[in-house]
ZAMARGU-4260 file (C-alpha; in steps of 0.2 Angstrom, whole numbers, plus 5000, padded with zeros to 4 digits):
<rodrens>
0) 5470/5535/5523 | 5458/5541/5537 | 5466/5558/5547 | 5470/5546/5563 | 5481/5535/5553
5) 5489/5549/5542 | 5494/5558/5558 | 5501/5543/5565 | 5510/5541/5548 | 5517/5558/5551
10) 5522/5557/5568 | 5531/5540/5564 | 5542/5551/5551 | 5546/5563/5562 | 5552/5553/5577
15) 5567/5546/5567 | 5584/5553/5571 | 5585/5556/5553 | 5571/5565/5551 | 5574/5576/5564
20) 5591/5581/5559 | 5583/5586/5541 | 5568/5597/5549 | 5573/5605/5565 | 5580/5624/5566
25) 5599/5624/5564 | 5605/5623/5583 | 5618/5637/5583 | 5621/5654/5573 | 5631/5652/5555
30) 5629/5663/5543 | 5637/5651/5528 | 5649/5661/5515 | 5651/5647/5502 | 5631/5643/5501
35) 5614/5651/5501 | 5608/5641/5511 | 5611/5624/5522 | 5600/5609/5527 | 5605/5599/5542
40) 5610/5580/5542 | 5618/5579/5560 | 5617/5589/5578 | 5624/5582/5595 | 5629/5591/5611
45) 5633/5572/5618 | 5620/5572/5630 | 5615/5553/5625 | 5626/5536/5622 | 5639/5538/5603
50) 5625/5538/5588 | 5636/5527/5578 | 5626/5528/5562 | 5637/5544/5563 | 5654/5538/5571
55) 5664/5526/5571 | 5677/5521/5581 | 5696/5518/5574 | 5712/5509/5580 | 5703/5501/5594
60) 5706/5518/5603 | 5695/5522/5618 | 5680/5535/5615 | 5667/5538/5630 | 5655/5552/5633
65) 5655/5560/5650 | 5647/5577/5657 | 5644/5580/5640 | 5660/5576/5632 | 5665/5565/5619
70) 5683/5559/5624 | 5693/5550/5614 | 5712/5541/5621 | 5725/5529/5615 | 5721/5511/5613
75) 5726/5497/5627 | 5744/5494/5629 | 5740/5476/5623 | 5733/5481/5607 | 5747/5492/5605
80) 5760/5480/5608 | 5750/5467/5595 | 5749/5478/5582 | 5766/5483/5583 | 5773/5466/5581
85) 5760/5464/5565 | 5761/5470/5547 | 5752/5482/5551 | 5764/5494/5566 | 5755/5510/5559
90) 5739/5507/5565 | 5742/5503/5583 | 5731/5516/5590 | 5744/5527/5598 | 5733/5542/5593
95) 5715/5542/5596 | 5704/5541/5579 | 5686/5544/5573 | 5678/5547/5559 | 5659/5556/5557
100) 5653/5549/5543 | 5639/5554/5530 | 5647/5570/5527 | 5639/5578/5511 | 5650/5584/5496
105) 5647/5600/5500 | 5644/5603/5519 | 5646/5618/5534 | 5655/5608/5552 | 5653/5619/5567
110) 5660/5609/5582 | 5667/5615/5599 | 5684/5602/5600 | 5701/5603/5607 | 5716/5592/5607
115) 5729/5589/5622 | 5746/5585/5622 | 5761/5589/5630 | 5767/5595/5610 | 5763/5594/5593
120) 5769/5580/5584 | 5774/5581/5566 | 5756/5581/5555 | 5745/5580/5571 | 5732/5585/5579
125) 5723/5587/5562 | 5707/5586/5554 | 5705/5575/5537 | 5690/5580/5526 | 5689/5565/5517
130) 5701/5551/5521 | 5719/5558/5516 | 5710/5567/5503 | 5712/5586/5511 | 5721/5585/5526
135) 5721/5601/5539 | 5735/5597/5551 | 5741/5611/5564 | 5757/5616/5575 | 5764/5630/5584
140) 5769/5640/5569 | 5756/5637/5556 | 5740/5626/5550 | 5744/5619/5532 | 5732/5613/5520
145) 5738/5595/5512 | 5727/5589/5497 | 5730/5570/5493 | 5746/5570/5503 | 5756/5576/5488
150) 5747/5583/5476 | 5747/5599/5484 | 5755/5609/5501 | 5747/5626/5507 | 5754/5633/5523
155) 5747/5647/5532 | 5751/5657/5548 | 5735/5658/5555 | 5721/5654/5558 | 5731/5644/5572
160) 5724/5628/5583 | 5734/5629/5603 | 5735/5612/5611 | 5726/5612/5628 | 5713/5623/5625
165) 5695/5622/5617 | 5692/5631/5600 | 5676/5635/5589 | 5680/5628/5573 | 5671/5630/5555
170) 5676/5624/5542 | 5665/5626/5525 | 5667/5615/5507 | 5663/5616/5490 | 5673/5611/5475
175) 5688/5622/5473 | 5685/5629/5490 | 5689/5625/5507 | 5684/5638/5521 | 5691/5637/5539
180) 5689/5648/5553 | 5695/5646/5572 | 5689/5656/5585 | 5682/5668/5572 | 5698/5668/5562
185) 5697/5661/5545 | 5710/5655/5531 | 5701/5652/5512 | 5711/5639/5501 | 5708/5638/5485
190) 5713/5627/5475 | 5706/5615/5457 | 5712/5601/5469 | 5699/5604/5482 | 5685/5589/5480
195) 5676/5580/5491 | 5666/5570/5478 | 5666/5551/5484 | 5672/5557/5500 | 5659/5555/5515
200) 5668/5559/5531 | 5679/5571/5545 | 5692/5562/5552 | 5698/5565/5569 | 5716/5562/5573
205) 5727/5566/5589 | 5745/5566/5594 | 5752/5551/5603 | 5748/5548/5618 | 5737/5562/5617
210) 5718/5565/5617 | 5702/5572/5608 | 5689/5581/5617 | 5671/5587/5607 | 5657/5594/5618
215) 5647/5599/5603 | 5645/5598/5583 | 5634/5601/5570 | 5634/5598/5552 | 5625/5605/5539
220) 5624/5601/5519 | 5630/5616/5510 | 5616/5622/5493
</rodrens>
Protein backbone atom coordinates (compact mmCIF):
# COMPACT_ATOMS: atom_id res chain seq x y z
CA UNK A 1 0.00 0.00 0.00
CA UNK A 2 1.49 3.28 -1.50
CA UNK A 3 1.71 6.26 1.69
CA UNK A 4 -1.54 8.11 0.00
CA UNK A 5 -3.60 5.15 0.39
CA UNK A 6 -2.27 4.08 3.91
CA UNK A 7 -3.04 7.39 5.22
CA UNK A 8 -6.31 7.34 3.92
CA UNK A 9 -6.53 4.02 5.49
CA UNK A 10 -5.78 5.56 8.64
CA UNK A 11 -7.81 8.47 8.56
CA UNK A 12 -10.91 6.14 7.74
CA UNK A 13 -10.06 4.32 11.27
CA UNK A 14 -10.03 7.23 13.06
CA UNK A 15 -13.20 9.06 11.95
CA UNK A 16 -15.36 6.14 13.36
CA UNK A 17 -17.23 7.00 16.72
CA UNK A 18 -15.75 3.95 17.87
CA UNK A 19 -12.40 4.67 17.20
CA UNK A 20 -12.38 7.71 18.63
CA UNK A 21 -13.85 6.78 21.88
CA UNK A 22 -10.93 4.15 22.16
CA UNK A 23 -7.92 6.74 21.30
CA UNK A 24 -8.80 10.19 22.57
CA UNK A 25 -7.58 11.70 26.11
CA UNK A 26 -10.07 10.80 28.88
CA UNK A 27 -12.45 14.09 28.84
CA UNK A 28 -12.52 14.68 32.50
CA UNK A 29 -10.11 14.16 35.68
CA UNK A 30 -10.47 10.39 37.44
CA UNK A 31 -7.94 9.05 39.08
CA UNK A 32 -9.47 5.35 39.09
CA UNK A 33 -9.00 3.37 42.63
CA UNK A 34 -10.06 -0.05 41.66
CA UNK A 35 -7.67 -0.03 38.20
CA UNK A 36 -4.28 0.91 37.10
CA UNK A 37 -5.32 2.18 34.40
CA UNK A 38 -8.62 2.90 32.06
CA UNK A 39 -9.30 2.85 28.20
CA UNK A 40 -12.30 4.75 27.05
CA UNK A 41 -15.29 3.07 25.14
CA UNK A 42 -17.91 6.23 25.40
CA UNK A 43 -17.92 10.06 25.92
CA UNK A 44 -20.92 12.57 25.42
CA UNK A 45 -21.85 16.08 26.70
CA UNK A 46 -25.14 15.73 24.30
CA UNK A 47 -24.12 18.23 22.09
CA UNK A 48 -25.47 16.13 18.99
CA UNK A 49 -28.87 13.91 18.16
CA UNK A 50 -29.06 10.30 21.11
CA UNK A 51 -26.01 7.82 19.78
CA UNK A 52 -28.07 4.83 20.08
CA UNK A 53 -25.41 2.44 19.38
CA UNK A 54 -25.08 3.41 23.10
CA UNK A 55 -28.87 3.90 24.38
CA UNK A 56 -31.62 2.70 24.07
CA UNK A 57 -34.89 3.94 24.91
CA UNK A 58 -37.40 1.90 27.31
CA UNK A 59 -41.15 1.77 28.25
CA UNK A 60 -41.93 4.01 25.39
CA UNK A 61 -40.89 6.89 27.65
CA UNK A 62 -39.98 10.14 26.25
CA UNK A 63 -35.97 11.13 25.92
CA UNK A 64 -34.91 14.38 24.10
CA UNK A 65 -31.78 16.41 24.04
CA UNK A 66 -31.95 19.99 24.50
CA UNK A 67 -29.33 22.79 25.56
CA UNK A 68 -27.19 20.04 26.27
CA UNK A 69 -29.40 17.80 28.16
CA UNK A 70 -30.53 14.61 27.75
CA UNK A 71 -34.12 14.48 29.34
CA UNK A 72 -36.02 11.64 29.92
CA UNK A 73 -40.15 11.83 31.04
CA UNK A 74 -42.98 9.43 31.43
CA UNK A 75 -44.55 7.71 28.59
CA UNK A 76 -47.97 9.03 26.65
CA UNK A 77 -51.03 8.67 28.68
CA UNK A 78 -52.36 6.40 25.87
CA UNK A 79 -49.50 4.07 26.12
CA UNK A 80 -50.01 4.13 29.76
CA UNK A 81 -53.57 3.40 29.77
CA UNK A 82 -52.75 0.29 27.20
CA UNK A 83 -50.36 -1.24 29.04
CA UNK A 84 -52.17 -1.18 32.01
CA UNK A 85 -55.17 -2.97 30.73
CA UNK A 86 -52.38 -5.77 29.31
CA UNK A 87 -50.44 -8.51 30.94
CA UNK A 88 -47.95 -6.59 31.06
CA UNK A 89 -49.20 -3.29 33.89
CA UNK A 90 -45.53 -3.02 35.11
CA UNK A 91 -44.14 -1.69 32.26
CA UNK A 92 -46.39 1.04 31.38
CA UNK A 93 -43.72 3.73 31.28
CA UNK A 94 -44.88 5.62 34.46
CA UNK A 95 -41.09 6.10 35.19
CA UNK A 96 -38.66 7.15 32.64
CA UNK A 97 -36.07 4.30 31.51
CA UNK A 98 -32.74 3.90 29.51
CA UNK A 99 -30.23 1.83 29.45
CA UNK A 100 -26.32 2.72 28.15
CA UNK A 101 -25.35 -0.36 26.82
CA UNK A 102 -21.81 -1.83 26.00
CA UNK A 103 -20.66 -1.47 29.42
CA UNK A 104 -17.39 -3.53 30.06
CA UNK A 105 -17.22 -6.02 33.06
CA UNK A 106 -15.09 -3.99 34.68
CA UNK A 107 -15.79 -0.19 33.85
CA UNK A 108 -15.17 3.53 35.63
CA UNK A 109 -18.90 5.82 34.90
CA UNK A 110 -18.40 9.46 35.49
CA UNK A 111 -21.84 11.32 34.57
CA UNK A 112 -23.31 14.60 35.83
CA UNK A 113 -27.36 13.40 36.33
CA UNK A 114 -30.06 14.31 38.66
CA UNK A 115 -33.55 13.10 39.04
CA UNK A 116 -36.77 15.15 39.88
CA UNK A 117 -39.63 14.39 41.79
CA UNK A 118 -41.77 15.71 44.18
CA UNK A 119 -40.46 12.49 46.54
CA UNK A 120 -38.93 9.38 46.55
CA UNK A 121 -40.73 6.55 45.82
CA UNK A 122 -40.02 3.15 47.35
CA UNK A 123 -36.77 1.62 45.20
CA UNK A 124 -36.46 4.69 42.89
CA UNK A 125 -34.56 6.96 41.53
CA UNK A 126 -31.88 4.25 41.03
CA UNK A 127 -29.20 3.15 38.95
CA UNK A 128 -28.98 -0.69 37.96
CA UNK A 129 -25.54 -1.97 36.91
CA UNK A 130 -26.49 -4.78 34.94
CA UNK A 131 -30.13 -5.45 34.70
CA UNK A 132 -31.46 -6.37 38.25
CA UNK A 133 -28.05 -7.75 38.77
CA UNK A 134 -26.60 -4.83 41.37
CA UNK A 135 -29.21 -2.46 41.85
CA UNK A 136 -28.25 1.15 43.62
CA UNK A 137 -31.49 2.60 44.72
CA UNK A 138 -31.64 6.04 46.91
CA UNK A 139 -33.93 7.90 49.42
CA UNK A 140 -33.89 10.57 52.02
CA UNK A 141 -32.30 8.32 54.72
CA UNK A 142 -29.82 6.16 52.85
CA UNK A 143 -28.52 4.59 49.29
CA UNK A 144 -28.78 0.60 49.63
CA UNK A 145 -26.90 -1.70 47.57
CA UNK A 146 -29.31 -4.67 46.29
CA UNK A 147 -27.54 -7.61 44.39
CA UNK A 148 -29.90 -9.97 42.27
CA UNK A 149 -32.81 -8.47 44.15
CA UNK A 150 -32.49 -10.96 47.11
CA UNK A 151 -29.47 -12.38 47.22
CA UNK A 152 -28.07 -9.79 49.16
CA UNK A 153 -29.12 -6.03 50.91
CA UNK A 154 -26.38 -3.53 51.88
CA UNK A 155 -27.73 -0.08 53.36
CA UNK A 156 -25.64 2.73 53.84
CA UNK A 157 -26.17 6.40 55.19
CA UNK A 158 -24.32 8.04 52.82
CA UNK A 159 -23.09 8.74 50.20
CA UNK A 160 -26.75 10.30 49.77
CA UNK A 161 -28.57 11.16 46.14
CA UNK A 162 -31.24 14.66 46.89
CA UNK A 163 -34.01 14.87 44.45
CA UNK A 164 -33.87 18.09 42.54
CA UNK A 165 -30.57 18.70 42.28
CA UNK A 166 -27.49 17.76 39.99
CA UNK A 167 -24.82 15.41 41.44
CA UNK A 168 -21.26 14.24 40.11
CA UNK A 169 -21.58 10.51 40.40
CA UNK A 170 -18.73 7.78 40.05
CA UNK A 171 -19.27 4.70 40.51
CA UNK A 172 -16.22 2.07 39.72
CA UNK A 173 -16.57 -2.21 39.30
CA UNK A 174 -14.67 -5.06 39.48
CA UNK A 175 -15.61 -8.44 40.58
CA UNK A 176 -16.15 -8.44 44.36
CA UNK A 177 -16.22 -4.64 44.32
CA UNK A 178 -18.43 -1.87 43.69
CA UNK A 179 -17.17 1.79 44.28
CA UNK A 180 -19.60 4.69 44.44
CA UNK A 181 -18.92 8.29 45.05
CA UNK A 182 -21.41 11.29 44.95
CA UNK A 183 -20.32 14.59 44.97
CA UNK A 184 -16.89 13.33 46.24
CA UNK A 185 -18.41 11.15 48.85
CA UNK A 186 -17.89 7.60 48.31
CA UNK A 187 -19.42 4.07 49.75
CA UNK A 188 -17.20 0.66 48.92
CA UNK A 189 -19.43 -2.54 48.80
CA UNK A 190 -17.79 -5.55 48.90
CA UNK A 191 -19.25 -8.33 48.45
CA UNK A 192 -18.34 -12.27 46.55
CA UNK A 193 -21.90 -11.43 44.93
CA UNK A 194 -20.63 -8.36 43.07
CA UNK A 195 -20.35 -9.66 39.19
CA UNK A 196 -20.92 -8.06 36.17
CA UNK A 197 -19.86 -10.93 33.94
CA UNK A 198 -22.61 -11.22 31.15
CA UNK A 199 -23.95 -7.98 32.23
CA UNK A 200 -23.37 -4.97 29.47
CA UNK A 201 -25.26 -2.06 30.69
CA UNK A 202 -26.39 0.99 33.35
CA UNK A 203 -29.79 1.31 33.81
CA UNK A 204 -31.53 4.50 34.35
CA UNK A 205 -34.74 4.43 36.38
CA UNK A 206 -36.82 7.48 37.79
CA UNK A 207 -39.86 7.93 39.99
CA UNK A 208 -43.39 8.12 38.66
CA UNK A 209 -44.18 10.79 37.14
CA UNK A 210 -40.89 12.01 37.45
CA UNK A 211 -37.85 12.75 35.46
CA UNK A 212 -34.19 12.09 34.38
CA UNK A 213 -31.79 14.74 33.56
CA UNK A 214 -27.83 13.84 32.16
CA UNK A 215 -25.82 16.73 30.69
CA UNK A 216 -22.72 14.79 30.58
CA UNK A 217 -21.14 11.01 30.98
CA UNK A 218 -18.18 9.20 30.32
CA UNK A 219 -17.21 5.65 30.61
CA UNK A 220 -14.21 3.98 30.77
CA UNK A 221 -13.09 0.04 30.69
CA UNK A 222 -11.47 -0.52 33.94
CA UNK A 223 -7.51 -2.74 33.47
Amino acid sequence: MNTFLRSAALCLVLSSPMSQAQTQTPPVEIKPELFQSLKLVYSDTFDGPLNTEFWEVRQNTTWAIKDGVLTGSPSSKEFQDKKKASDDPSHAGLKPVIWLKKVPENFVCSMRVRYDATTYQKGFPLFDLGHHIHTLTFSEKATTLVIKKKVETLPVEQPLFTLNQWHDVVIELKKGTILLKIDGIKHVFESKNIDMTGQAQIDFKAVDAGSCQIDSIHLWEGQ
